[in-house]
C-alpha positions as CSV (number, residue, x, y, z in Angstrom):
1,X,8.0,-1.5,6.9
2,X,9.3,-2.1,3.5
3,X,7.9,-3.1,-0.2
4,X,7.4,-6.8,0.5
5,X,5.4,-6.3,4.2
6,X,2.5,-6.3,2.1
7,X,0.2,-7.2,4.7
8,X,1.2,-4.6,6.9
9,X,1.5,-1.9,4.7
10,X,-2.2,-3.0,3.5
11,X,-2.9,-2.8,7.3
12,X,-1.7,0.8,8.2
13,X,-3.3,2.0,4.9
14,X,-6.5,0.5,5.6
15,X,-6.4,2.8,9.2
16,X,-4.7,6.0,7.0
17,X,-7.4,6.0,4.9
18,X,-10.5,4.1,5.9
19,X,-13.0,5.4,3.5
20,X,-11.1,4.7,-0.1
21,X,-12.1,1.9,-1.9
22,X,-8.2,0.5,-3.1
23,X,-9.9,-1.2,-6.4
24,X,-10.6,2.8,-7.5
25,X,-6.7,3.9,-6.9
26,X,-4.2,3.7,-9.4
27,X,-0.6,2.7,-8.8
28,X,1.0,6.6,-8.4
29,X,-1.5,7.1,-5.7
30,X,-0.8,3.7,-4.6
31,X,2.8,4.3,-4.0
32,X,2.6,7.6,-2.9
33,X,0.4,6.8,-0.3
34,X,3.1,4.4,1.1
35,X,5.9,6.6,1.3
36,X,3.8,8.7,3.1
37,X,3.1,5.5,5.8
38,X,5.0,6.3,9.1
39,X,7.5,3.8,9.6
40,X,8.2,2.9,5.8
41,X,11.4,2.4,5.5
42,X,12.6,2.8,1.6
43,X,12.1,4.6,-1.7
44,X,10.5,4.7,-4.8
45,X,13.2,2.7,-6.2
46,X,12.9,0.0,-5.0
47,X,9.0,0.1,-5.7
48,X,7.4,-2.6,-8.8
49,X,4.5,-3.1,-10.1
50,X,3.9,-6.5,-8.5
51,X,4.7,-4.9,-4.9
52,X,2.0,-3.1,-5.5
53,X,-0.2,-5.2,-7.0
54,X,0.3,-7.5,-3.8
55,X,0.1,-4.1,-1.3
56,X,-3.4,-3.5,-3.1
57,X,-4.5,-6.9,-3.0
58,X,-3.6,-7.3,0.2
59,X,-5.4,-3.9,0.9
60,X,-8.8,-5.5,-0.9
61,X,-8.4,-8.7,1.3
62,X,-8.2,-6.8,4.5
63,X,-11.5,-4.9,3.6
64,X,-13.4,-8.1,3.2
């Protein structure tokens, strides 16, 4: 997985952690979170605010 698999990063964190509410975390959290994600394939540096506005979104869309 990478930044822009939004969707499936939103997925697999959704199953990592299925009793956070992603509207609560904040974009550290956020990003850590995703490094963590077996099978993510790249770095903080290549991280922005608007892949993770669009991993959290996402994230909220898959919850409802």
């Amino acid at each position: 997985m990478k930044w822009t698999d939004s969707l499936d990063v939103a997925i697999a964190l959704s199953e990592a952690h299925p009793d956070v509410d992603p509207t609560k975390l904040n974009f550290v959290e956020l990003m850590r979170w995703v490094l963590a994600l077996p099978g993510f394939q790249e770095n903080e540096t290549h991280c922005g605010e608007k892949k993770l506005e669009a991993i959290q979104q996402a994230w909220i869309d898959e919850l409802n």
